[in-house]
Backbone bond lengths (Angstrom), bond angles and torsions (degrees), N, CA, C in turn:
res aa  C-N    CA-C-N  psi(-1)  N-CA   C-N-CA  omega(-1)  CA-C   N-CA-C  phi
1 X - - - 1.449 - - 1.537 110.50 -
2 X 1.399 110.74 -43.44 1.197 124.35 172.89 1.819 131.16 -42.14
3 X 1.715 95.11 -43.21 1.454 114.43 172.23 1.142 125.69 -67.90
4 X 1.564 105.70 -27.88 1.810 128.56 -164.86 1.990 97.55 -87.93
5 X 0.870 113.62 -56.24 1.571 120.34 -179.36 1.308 110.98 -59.78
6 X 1.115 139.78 -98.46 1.660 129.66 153.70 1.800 122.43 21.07
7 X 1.283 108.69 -55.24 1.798 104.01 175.51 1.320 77.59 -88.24
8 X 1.243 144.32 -64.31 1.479 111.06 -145.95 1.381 111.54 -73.94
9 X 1.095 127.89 -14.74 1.678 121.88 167.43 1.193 111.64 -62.77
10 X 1.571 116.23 -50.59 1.361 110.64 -171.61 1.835 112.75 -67.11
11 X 0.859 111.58 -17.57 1.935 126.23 -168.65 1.952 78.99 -84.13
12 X 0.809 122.34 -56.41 1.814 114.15 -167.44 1.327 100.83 -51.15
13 X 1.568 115.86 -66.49 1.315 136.29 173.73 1.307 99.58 -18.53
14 X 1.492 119.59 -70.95 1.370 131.30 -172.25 1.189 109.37 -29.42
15 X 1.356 100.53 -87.46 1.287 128.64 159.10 1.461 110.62 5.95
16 X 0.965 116.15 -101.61 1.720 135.65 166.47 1.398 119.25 -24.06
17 X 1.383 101.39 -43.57 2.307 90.79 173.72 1.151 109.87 -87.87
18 X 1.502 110.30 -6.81 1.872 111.98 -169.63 1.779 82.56 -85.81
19 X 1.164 133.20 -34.88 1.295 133.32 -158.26 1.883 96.07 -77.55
20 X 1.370 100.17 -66.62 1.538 110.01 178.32 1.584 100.89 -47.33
21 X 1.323 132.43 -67.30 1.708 125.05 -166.73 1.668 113.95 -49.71
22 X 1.853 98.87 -10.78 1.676 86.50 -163.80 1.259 116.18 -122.54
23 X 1.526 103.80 24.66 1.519 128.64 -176.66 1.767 83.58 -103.94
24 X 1.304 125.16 122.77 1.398 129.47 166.51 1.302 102.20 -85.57
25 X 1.378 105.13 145.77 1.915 121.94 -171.25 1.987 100.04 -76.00
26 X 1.022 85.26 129.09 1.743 89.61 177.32 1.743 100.23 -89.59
27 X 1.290 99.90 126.33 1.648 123.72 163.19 1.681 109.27 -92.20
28 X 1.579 88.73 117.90 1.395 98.89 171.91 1.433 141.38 -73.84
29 X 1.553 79.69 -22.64 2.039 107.77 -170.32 1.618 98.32 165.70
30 X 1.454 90.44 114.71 1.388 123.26 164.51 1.856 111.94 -41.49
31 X 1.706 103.56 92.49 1.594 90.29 -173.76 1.805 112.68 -48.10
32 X 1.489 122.35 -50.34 1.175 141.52 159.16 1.622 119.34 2.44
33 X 1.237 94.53 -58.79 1.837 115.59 -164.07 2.060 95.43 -74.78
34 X 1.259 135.99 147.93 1.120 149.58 165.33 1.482 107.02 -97.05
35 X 1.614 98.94 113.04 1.596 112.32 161.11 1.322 119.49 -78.50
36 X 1.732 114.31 37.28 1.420 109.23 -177.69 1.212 123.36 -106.57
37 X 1.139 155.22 102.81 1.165 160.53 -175.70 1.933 109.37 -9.39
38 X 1.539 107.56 124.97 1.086 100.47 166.18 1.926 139.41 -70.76
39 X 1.572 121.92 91.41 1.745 123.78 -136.33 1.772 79.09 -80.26
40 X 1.291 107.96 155.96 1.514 128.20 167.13 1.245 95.49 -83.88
41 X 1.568 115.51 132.81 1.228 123.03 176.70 1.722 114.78 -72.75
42 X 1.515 128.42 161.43 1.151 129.07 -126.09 1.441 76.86 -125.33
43 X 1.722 127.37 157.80 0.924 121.70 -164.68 1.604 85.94 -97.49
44 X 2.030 107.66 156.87 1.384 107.45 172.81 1.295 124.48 -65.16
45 X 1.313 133.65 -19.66 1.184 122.33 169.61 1.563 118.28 -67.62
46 X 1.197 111.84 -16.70 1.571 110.57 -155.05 1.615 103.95 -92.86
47 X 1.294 119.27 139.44 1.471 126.63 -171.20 1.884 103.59 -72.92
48 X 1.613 107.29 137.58 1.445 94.04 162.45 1.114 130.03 -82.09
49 X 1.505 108.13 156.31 1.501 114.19 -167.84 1.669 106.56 -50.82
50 X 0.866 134.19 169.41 1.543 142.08 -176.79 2.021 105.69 -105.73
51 X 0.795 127.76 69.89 1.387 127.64 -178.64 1.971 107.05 -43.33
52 X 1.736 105.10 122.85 1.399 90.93 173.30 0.920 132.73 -48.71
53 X 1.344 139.12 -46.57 1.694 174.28 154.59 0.779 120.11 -85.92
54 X 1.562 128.71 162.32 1.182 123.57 139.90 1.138 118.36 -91.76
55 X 1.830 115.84 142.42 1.524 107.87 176.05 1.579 119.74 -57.13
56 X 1.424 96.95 172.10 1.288 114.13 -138.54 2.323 99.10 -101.31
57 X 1.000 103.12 126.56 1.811 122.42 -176.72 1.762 92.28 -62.38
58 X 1.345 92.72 127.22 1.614 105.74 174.52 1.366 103.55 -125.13
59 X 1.100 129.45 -46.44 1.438 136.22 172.24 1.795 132.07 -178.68
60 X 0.817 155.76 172.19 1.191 148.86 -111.80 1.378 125.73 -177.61
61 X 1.437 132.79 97.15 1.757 113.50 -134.37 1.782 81.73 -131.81
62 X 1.030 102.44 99.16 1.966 112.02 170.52 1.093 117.88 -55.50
63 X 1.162 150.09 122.04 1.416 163.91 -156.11 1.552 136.00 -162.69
64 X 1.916 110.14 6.55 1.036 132.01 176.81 1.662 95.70 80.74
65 X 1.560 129.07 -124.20 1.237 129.35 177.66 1.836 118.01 -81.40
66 X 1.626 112.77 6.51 1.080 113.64 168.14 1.125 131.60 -128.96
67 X 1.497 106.07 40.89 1.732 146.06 -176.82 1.869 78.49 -46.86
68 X 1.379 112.40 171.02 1.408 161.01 124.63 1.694 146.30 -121.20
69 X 1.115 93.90 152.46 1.434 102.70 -175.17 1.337 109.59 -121.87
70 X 1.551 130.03 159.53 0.841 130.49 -178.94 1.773 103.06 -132.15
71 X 1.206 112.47 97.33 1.745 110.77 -167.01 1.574 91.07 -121.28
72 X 1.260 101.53 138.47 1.728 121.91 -165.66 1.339 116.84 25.78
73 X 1.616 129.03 43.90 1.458 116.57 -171.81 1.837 129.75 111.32
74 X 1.874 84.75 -25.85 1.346 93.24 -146.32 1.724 95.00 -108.87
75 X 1.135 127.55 119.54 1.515 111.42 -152.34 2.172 90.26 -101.71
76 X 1.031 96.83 136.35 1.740 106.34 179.38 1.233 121.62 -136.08
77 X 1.458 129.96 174.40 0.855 127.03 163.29 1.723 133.04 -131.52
78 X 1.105 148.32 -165.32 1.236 164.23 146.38 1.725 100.61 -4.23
79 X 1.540 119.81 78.71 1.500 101.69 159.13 1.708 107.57 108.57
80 X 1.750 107.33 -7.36 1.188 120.91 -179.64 1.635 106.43 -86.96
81 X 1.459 145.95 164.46 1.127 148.55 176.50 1.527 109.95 -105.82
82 X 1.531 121.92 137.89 1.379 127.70 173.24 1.437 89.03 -146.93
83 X 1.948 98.65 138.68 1.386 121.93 168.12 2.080 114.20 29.14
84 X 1.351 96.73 51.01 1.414 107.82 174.01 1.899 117.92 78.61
85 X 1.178 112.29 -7.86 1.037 109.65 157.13 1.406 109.37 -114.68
86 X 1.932 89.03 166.42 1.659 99.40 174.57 1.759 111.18 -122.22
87 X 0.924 116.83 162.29 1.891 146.87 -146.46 1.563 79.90 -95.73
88 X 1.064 107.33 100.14 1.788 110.60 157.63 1.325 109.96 -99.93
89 X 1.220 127.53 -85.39 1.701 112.34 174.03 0.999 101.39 -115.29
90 X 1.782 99.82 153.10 1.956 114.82 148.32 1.313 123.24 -127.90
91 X 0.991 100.04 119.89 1.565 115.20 172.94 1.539 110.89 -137.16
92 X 1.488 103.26 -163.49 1.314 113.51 -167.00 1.618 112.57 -88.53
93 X 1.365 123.92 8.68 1.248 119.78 140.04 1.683 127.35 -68.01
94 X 1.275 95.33 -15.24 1.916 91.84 -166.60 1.879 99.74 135.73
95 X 1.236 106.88 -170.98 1.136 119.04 -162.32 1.714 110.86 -124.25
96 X 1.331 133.77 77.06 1.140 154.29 151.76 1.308 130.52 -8.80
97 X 1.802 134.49 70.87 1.227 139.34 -135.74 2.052 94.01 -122.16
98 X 0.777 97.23 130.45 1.864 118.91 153.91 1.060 132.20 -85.25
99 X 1.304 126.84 132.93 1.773 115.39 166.33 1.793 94.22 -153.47
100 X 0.705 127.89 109.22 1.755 134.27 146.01 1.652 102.05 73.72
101 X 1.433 101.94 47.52 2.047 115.51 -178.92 1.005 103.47 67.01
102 X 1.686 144.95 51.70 0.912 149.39 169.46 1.647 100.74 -145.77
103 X 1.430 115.84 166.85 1.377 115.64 -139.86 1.425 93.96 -169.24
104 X 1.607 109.06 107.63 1.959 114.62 175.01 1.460 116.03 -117.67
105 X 1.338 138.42 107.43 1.460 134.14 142.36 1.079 120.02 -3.39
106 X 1.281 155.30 90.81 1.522 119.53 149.41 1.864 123.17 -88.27
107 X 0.863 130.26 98.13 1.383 136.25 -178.97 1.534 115.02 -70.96
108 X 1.540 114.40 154.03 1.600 111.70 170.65 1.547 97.27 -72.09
109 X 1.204 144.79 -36.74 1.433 128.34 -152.04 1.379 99.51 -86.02
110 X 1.618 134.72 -5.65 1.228 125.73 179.99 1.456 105.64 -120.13
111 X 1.173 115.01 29.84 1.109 120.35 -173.20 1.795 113.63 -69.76
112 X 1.800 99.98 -41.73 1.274 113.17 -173.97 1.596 121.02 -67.89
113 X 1.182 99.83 -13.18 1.462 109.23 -178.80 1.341 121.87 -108.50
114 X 1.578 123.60 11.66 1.862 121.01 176.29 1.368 84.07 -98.81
């Protein structure tokens, strides 16, 4: 009985990862791609808006040069613009934002307090 069960377990087994490997993983949404609205660029004379804050650190996904951020909702990356600032670096200090020669940290440990 012993001899007979054994191939046929292993043949099911088979069975089953050949089944699982050949089901392709469905992508829901390209983390990559920006759900951010395309902004009309601002004329050069005209001053930028002054953002109250900076938006707010939700979390932070390391990826070498294809890190993400997730700032108010809006997940971005490296060089992309959210709510008047732009994404200078991310790494594992925090997420590195610009607005008009000025320059904000946002960190996970201060996250609880903007």
């Amino acid at each position: 009985m012993k001899h007979i069960l054994m191939p046929t377990l292993a043949l099911v087994l088979a069975g089953l990862a050949a089944n699982v490997l050949a089901t392709p993983p469905r992508i829901v949404r390209d983390p990559f791609v920006s759900r951010l609205p395309a902004s009309a660029p601002l004329a050069a004379d005209a001053p930028a808006p002054v953002p109250a804050t900076p938006p707010r650190l939700r979390a932070v996904v390391l990826n070498g040069a294809h890190s993400l951020a997730n700032l108010d909702g809006n997940v971005v990356a490296t060089g992309e613009r959210v709510a008047g600032y732009t994404v200078v670096r991310i790494d594992a200090r925090g997420v590195l934002l610009a607005h008009a020669g000025n320059q904000h940290l946002l960190t996970m440990q201060d996250k609880d307090t903007q």
